[in-house]
N, C-alpha and C positions, 0 to 999 in steps of 0.2 A: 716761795718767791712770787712776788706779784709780778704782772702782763707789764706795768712798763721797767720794772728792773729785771725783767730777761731782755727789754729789748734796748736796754744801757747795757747790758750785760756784752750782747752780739757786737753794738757799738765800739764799745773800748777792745773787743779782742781784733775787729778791725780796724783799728788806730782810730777811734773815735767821731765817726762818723759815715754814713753806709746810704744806697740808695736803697727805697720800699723795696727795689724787687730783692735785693738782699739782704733785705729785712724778711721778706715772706717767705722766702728761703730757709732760712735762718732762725730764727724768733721762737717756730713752735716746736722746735729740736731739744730747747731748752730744758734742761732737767730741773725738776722741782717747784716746775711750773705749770700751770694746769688750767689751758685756755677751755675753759664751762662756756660756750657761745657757737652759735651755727655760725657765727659772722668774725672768724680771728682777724681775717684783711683787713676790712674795716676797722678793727677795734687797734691796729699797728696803726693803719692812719692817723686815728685819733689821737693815737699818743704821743706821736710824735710830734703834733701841735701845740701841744703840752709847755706852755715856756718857763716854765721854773727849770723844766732838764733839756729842750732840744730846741736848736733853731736852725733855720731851713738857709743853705747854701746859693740852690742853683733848682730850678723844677725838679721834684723827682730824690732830690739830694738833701741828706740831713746832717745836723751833726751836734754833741754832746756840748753844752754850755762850757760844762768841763774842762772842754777840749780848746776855748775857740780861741786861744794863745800861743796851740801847739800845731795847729794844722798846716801843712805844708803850702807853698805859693800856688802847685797847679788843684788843690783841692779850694782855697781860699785866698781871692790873689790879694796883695795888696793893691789898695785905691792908687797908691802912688808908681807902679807898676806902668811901662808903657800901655798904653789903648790897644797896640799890636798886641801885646804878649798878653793880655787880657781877653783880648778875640780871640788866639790860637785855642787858650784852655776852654774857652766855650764850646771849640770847633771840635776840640777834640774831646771833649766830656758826652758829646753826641752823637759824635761819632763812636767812642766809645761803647754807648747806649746800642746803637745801632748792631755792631757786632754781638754785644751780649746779646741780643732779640734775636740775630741769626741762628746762632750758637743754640739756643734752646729751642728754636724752629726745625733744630737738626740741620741747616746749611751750612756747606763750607765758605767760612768767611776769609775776605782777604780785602788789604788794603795799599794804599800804594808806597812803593819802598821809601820813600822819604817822609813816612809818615810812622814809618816802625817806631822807631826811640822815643816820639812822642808820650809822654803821660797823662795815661787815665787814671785816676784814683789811685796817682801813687805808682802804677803797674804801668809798663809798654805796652803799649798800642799791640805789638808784635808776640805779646805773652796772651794772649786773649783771642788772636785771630789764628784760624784754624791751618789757612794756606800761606806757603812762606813765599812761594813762587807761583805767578798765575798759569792758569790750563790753556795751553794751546790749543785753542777752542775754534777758531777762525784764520783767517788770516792774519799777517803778522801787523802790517799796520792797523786792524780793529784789534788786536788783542792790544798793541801799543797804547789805542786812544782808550781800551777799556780798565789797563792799569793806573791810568791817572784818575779814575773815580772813587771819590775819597771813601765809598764801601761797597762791594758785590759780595752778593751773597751766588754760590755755586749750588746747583741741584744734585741728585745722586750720578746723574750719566756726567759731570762735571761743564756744566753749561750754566753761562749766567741766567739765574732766575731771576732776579732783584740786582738795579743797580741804584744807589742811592747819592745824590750831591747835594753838600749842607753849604747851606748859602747864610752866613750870617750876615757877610756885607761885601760879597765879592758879586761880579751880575751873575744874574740866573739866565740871561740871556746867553753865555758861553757855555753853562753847563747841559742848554736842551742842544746847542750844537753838538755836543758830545754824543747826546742820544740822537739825534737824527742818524750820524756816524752808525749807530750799532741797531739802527732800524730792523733789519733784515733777521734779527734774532727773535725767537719767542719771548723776549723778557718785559720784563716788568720795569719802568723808569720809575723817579718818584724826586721832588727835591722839597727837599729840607731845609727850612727856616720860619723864623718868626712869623706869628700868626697875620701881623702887622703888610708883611708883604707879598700876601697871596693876591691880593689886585692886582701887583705889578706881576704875580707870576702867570692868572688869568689874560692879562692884557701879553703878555710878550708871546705865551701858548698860543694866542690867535691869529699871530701873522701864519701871512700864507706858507711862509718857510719849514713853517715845523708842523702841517695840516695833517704829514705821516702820520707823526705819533700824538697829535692831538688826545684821541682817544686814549690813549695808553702812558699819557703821563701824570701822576697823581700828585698832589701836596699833602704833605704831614707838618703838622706845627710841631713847635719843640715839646707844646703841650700834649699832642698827639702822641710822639716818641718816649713819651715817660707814660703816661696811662698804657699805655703799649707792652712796653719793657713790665713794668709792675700787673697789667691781667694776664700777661704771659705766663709769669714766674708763679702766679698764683695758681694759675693751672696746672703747670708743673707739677706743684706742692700739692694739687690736689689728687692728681694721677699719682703721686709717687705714694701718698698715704692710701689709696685704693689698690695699688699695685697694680695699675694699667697699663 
C-alpha cells in the first residue's frame, strides 16, 4: 500500500475526512504500509495537498474529493446556511481543537454546559471533554464567571491552568473582563481568533483596566491552534513508538 492510500484509507474509515493531528495519529498504524522517511509528518502534509484526492475544509481540516457530496453541514457547511450558523461551526471546530490539545497535554478539559451538544467533527463537544461538571475551585461566583469560558483546561490538583476564549466576531473586550474576574488564580489567559484581529486584541490588552493581566494574557491565531493541535499529536506519535 502506498503513503497516500493509508492515508485515504484512515480518511474514509473516519467518514471521509480527518484533521493532520488525526492523520499523525493514525496514518503510520497502517498495515501494509511502510513509511521509508525520517520525516512521515511531513510527507501526511504533503499529501494531503495532493488535489487529485484531498481538499482542504477549514485550517488544520481535510477531506476526501470522494467525499465532498456526502460531508455533513457542521463538517462542510452550506454557502447558503445562515452567517450565524456558519460562525457557530467555526467556533466550535476550535474549540473543538482546543479540547483535543488539552486532552493530549494530559488536562482535564471542560466546557460550558450550553456548549455540550454542539458538534465537532460529527462528535459532541461533551464526548471529547474530560469534565462534565466544573471543580469547585474558588468561590461560587468565580467558579460561575469561569464556566461560561468557552475552554479551561484543569491541572492535576484540579485548578484552572489554561482558560481559553475564541473570539471569531464576538468583542474580545468582554472576554479579558472575564479574566480580570479570575486574576487572583495561577492561570493562564489566552484569546483565540483570527490572525487578522490581534491589533484590536493588543489595543483593548492596553487599557488601564486590564494592566492585572496585561502580562499573562496571550493570543493564538486559528493558525496557531492547528500547528498546535498537529506538533502535539506528532509528539505523542512519537513518544508512543519510543515507548516514553
Amino acid at each position: 500500500m502506498k503513503q497516500y492510500e493509508a492515508v485515504i484509507k484512515v480518511m474514509e474509515g473516519n467518514g471521509g475526512y480527518a484533521t493532520l493531528g488525526f492523520l499523525n495519529q493514525n496514518a503510520l498504524s497502517i498495515e501494509d504500509c511502510e513509511w521509508k522517511t525520517k520525516t512521515p509528518f511531513a510527507s501526511i502534509r504533503r499529501i494531503v495537498q495532493d488535489e487529485r484526492f484531498f481538499f482542504k475544509l477549514r485550517p488544520g481540516l481535510w477531506a476526501l474529493r470522494s467525499y465532498k457530496d456526502k460531508l455533513p453541514p457542521e463538517i462542510r457547511p452550506d454557502k447558503n446556511q445562515p452567517k450565524s450558523k456558519q460562525e457557530e461551526y467555526s467556533h466550535t471546530y476550535f474549540q473543538g481543537l482546543i479540547v483535543e490539545l488539552g486532552n493530549l497535554k494530559k488536562y482535564k478539559t471542560f466546557i460550558p454546559n450550553q456548549d455540550r451538544n454542539k458538534l465537532f467533527l460529527s462528535k459532541k463537544l461533551s464526548d471529547i471533554t474530560a469534565v462534565s461538571k466544573i471543580y469547585r475551585f474558588g468561590y461560587d461566583h468565580l467558579v460561575r464567571k469561569a464556566q461560561t469560558i468557552d475552554v479551561a483546561w484543569f491541572n492535576e490538583r484540579n485548578m484552572p491552568a489554561s482558560l481559553f476564549e475564541i473570539e471569531h466576531s464576538t468583542q474580545i473586550h468582554n472576554s479579558l473582563l472575564k479574566f480580570v474576574e479570575l486574576q487572583d488564580f495561577q492561570t493562564n489567559f489566552c484569546i483565540v481568533a483570527d490572525k487578522a484581529r490581534e491589533k484590536e486584541f493588543r489595543s483593548k490588552l492596553s487599557l488601564e483596566a486590564f494592566k492585572p493581566i496585561s502580562s499573562r494574557v496571550g493570543f493564538w491565531s486559528y493558525n496557531d491552534v492547528v500547528e498546535l493541535h498537529s506538533k502535539t499529536s506528532e509528539l505523542i506519535g512519537i513518544e508512543a513508538r519510543l515507548r516514553i
